[in-house]
N, C-alpha and C positions, 0 to 999 in steps of 0.2 A: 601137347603144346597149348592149347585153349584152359586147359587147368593151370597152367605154369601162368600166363597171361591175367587168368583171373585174379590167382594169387597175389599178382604185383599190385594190377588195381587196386588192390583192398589195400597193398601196406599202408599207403596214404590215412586209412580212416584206421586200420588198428592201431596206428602210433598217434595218432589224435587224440583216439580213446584211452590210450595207455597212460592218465592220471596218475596211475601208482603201481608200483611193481607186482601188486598181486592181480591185478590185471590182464597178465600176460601168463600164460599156459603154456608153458613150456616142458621139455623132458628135461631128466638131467643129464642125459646124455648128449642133447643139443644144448644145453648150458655149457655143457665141458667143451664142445667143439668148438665154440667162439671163446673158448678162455674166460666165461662171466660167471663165476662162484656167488655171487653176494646177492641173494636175489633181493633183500630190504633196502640195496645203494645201488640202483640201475642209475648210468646216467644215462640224457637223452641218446647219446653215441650207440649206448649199447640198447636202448629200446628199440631203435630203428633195425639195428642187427637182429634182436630177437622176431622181431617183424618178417624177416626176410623167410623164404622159405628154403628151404636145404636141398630142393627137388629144383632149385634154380642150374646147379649144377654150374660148368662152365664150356658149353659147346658152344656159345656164342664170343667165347674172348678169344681174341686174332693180336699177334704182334703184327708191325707191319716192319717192311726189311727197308734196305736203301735201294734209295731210286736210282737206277740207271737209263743214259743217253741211249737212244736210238740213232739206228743207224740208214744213210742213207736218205732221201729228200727231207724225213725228219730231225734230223742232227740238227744242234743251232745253229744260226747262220745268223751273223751281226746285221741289222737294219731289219730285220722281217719279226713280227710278232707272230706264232703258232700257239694258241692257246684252246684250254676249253675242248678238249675231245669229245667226241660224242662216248656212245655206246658202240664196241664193235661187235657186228655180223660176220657172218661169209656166207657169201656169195659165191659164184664164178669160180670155185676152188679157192677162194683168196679171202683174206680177211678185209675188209673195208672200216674204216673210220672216217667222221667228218669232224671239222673243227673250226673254227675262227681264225682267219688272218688279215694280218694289213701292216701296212710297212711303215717305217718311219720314228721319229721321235715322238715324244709327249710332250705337251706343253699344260695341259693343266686348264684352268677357269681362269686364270691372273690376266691371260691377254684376250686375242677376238676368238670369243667362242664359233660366230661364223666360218673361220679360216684357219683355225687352230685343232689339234686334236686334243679333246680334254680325256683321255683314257687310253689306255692301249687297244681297248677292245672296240675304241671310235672308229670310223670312216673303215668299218671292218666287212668280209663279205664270210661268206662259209665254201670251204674249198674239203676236198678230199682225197684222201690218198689209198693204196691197195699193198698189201704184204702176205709174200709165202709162210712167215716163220712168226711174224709178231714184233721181230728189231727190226729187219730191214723194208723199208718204207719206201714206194714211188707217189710223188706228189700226180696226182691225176688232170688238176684241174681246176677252179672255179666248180661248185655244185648249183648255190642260189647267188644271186648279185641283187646289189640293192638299186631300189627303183628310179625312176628319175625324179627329178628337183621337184617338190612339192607334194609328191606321195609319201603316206604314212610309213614305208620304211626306206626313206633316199638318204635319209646321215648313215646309217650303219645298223646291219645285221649281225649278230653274233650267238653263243652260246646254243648252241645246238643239241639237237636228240633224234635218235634214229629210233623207228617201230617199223618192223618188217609184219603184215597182216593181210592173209589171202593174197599172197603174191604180189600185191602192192609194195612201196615202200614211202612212209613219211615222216618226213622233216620239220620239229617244231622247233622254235626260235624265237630272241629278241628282236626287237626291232624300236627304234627309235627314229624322230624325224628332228631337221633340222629348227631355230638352232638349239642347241646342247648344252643348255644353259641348268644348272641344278637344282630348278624346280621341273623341269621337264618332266613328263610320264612317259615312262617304258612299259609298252604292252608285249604280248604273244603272238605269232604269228605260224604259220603251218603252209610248207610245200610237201608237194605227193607226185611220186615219179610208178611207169609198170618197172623199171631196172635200176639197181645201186647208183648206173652210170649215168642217169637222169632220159629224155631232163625232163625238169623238173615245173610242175604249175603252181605259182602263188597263191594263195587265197586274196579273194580281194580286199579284204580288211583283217585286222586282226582278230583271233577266234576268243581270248580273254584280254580283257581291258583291266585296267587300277580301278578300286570303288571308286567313287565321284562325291562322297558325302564327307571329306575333310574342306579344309577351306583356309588360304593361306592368309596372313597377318599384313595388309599394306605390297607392296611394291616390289620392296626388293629383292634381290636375288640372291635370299638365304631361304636355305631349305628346314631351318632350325623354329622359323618362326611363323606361328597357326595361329589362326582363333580356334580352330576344330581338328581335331586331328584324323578322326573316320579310322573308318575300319585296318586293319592289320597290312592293309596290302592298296592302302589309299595314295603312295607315289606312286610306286614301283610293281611289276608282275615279272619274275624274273625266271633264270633255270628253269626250264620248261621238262618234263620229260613224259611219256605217253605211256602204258602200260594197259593192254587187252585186262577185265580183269570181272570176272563172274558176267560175262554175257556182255557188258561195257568196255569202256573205254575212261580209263580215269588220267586227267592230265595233273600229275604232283608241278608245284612253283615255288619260289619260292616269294613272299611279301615285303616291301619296306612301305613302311608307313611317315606320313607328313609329320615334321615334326621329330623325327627320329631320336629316341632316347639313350642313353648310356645305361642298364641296367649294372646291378652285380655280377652280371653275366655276360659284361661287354654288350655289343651291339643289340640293337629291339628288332633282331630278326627272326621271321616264324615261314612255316610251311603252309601252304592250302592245297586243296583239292578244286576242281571241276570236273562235271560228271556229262559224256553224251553215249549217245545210242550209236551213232555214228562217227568212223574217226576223224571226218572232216565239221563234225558238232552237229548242230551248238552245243556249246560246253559249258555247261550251268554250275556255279559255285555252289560247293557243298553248304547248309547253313550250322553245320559244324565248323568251320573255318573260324579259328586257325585250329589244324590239327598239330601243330607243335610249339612247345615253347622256345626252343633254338634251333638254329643250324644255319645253315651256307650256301652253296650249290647242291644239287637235290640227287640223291644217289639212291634211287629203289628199284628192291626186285621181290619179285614171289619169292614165297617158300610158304610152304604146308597150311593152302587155303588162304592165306594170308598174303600180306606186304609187310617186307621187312625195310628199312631205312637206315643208313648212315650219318647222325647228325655230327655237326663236323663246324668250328670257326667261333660262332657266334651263339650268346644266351645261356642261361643259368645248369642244361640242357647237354654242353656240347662237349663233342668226344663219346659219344656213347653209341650201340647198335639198338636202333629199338623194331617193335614189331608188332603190326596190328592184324587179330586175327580177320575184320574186316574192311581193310585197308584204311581206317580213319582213326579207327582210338588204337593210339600206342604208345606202351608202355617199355619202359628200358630193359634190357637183358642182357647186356654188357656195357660196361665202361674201358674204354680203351685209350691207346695214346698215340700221336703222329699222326694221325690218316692222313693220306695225300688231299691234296685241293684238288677241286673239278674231278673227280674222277671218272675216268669212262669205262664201265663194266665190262665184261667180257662174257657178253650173249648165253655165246658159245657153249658155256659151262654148262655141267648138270647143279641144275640151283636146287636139287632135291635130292641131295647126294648128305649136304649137312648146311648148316644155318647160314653157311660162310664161305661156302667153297666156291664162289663168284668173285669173290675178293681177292682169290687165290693168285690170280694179274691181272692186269691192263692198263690202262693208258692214266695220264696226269697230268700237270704241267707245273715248272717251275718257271719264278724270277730272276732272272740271269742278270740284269740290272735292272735300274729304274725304268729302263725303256722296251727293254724286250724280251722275250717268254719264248722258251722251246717246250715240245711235248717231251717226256719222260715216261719210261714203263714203270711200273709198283708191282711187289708183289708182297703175300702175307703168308704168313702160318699159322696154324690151332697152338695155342698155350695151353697144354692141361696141367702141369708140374713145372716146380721150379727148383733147380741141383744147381750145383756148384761143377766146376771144372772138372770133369774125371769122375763123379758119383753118377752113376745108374739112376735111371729114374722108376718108380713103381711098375 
């Protein structure tokens, strides 16, 4: 896998280098395999191709199926938003998931952001529920709530991530304070409970903060206009998720930056890393940040020494599995289509079984209207062939 990895790295610089077709060293029986005879009229298309290595294989392409309602406290239910699953464990004989909820309509920025919810995932707490099979769901309860009127997280907690670690169990998360206006910064925050069932202790501040070195333009309350724009992750510090990982503890997030731009690749969102010794930190920004050029909400798991990743929505990047042998530089290994949004892995799995077999189910969520969001199961499959109705495959 560390060889396959390296290989990719490099296409980058051998299709840079590749000025002219005799350049490229290839067999002719990897010529015949991509259908490219002409070796004196490569176009760029097929340079990149000839780039690629053949030992790429495809154990990392997944279709992904349709989504199906759960059943049970998590079925929709008009007026309640359930979004943003975590990752599921079990515990207790049972499976447990946490998630974001909060009730009501959306109103958006147009009226008082004071008394308004501008977001479905505003005026939100992180609640949880418990299931024998994985469809049917009992709503348990509130897990974190957010704090009172003038602490760093009293508008709304959301977006959550579950790390079970020497019998401990904790909770990272958004957090936002009042008002919610769209220059605001969104930081990270972390509760840790001995039981799934809580309860659970706050950290007193948040454990990763947005850089502080962008710098906005005048007054008003657009988030489009900087004098400075700073680092990758100078608004926003989002999708939190924790992962035990060579002796540490690395928190993946996701960044938006001041300023935010429309690239070719849709939105200018990227990933980062922080690094602690401890999982209640402090958690130090990697100075490799940004370790990606797209993605979403943040969806990583081990496999083979490594951190693989799901990027997924946003950037030049997105739709693709990629995979770092140590957890920072990663490179693509498949390109796929549909992934669900937010997804919440399934622990449970053996992630060392194949590259993907985590992905195999778990939790998601869909837009049911403009106002409100149910959770949903995903599940996938390994693609290796592709036949027609009624042919056999190799």
């Amino acid at each position: 896998m560390k060889k396959i990895s390296t290989i990719i790295m490099l296409m980058a610089i051998s299709v840079v280098a590749c000025t002219s077709s005799k350049q490229i060293k290839v067999t002719d029986e990897e010529m015949d395999r991509l259908g490219i005879t002409d070796r004196e009229h490569l176009s760029e298309a097929s340079k990149r191709a000839l780039a690629w290595s053949k030992d790429l294989g495809n154990e990392w392409f997944i279709e992904f199926g349709k989504l199906e309602p759960l059943k049970g406290d998590l079925a929709y239910e008009e007026g309640v938003v359930r979004r943003d699953p975590s990752a599921i464990i079990k515990a207790n004989g049972k499976y447990y998931v946490w998630y974001t909820k909060s009730v009501g309509p959306t109103q958006g920025f147009a009226g008082d952001v004071e008394e308004d919810k501008v977001f479905p995932w505003d005026r939100s707490d992180i609640w949880y529920a418990t299931s024998e099979d994985g469809w049917t769901w009992k709503e348990e309860g509130m897990a974190v709530g957010r704090g009172p009127k003038g602490t760093y997280d009293a508008r709304s907690i959301f977006t959550t991530e579950i790390m079970e670690w020497e019998g401990k169990y904790y909770l990272c998360y958004q957090v936002v304070e009042s008002p919610y206006n769209v220059r605001v910064k969104e930081n990270i925050s972390l509760a840790w409970a001995d039981s799934p069932d809580g309860p659970w202790t706050k950290s007193k501040e948040p454990i990763v903060r947005t850089a502080d070195n962008g710098v906005w333009k005048g007054n008003e309350q657009n988030r489009f206009l900087v004098e400075k724009k700073g680092d990758f992750d100078s608004h926003k510090v989002h999708d939190p998720c924790i992962l035990p990982y060579k002796g540490k503890f690395y928190l993946y997030y996701k960044g938006e930056q001041m300023g935010e731009e429309i690239t070719f690749g849709g939105r200018q969102i990227r990933h980062g890393v922080a690094i602690a010794d401890n999982p209640l930190g402090p958690y130090v920004k990697s100075p490799y940040n940004p370790i990606s050029n797209s993605g979403h909400e943040i969806c990583v798991w081990p496999y083979n020494g490594g951190i693989a990743s799901l990027i997924t929505t946003d950037g030049p990047e997105k739709n693709t599995i990629q995979w770092a042998p140590d957890g920072i530089n990663f490179s693509i290994m498949a390109s796929i289509k549909d992934a669900p949004h937010a997804i919440g892995l399934n622990r449970t799995a053996d992630v060392e079984k194949e590259p993907t077999e985590i992905l195999r189910w778990g939790l998601t969520h869909i837009y049911n209207n403009g106002n409100y969001q149910s959770i949903m199961r995903f599940s996938s499959r390994r693609v290796t062939s592709h036949v027609a109705k009624g042919e056999k495959a190799d």
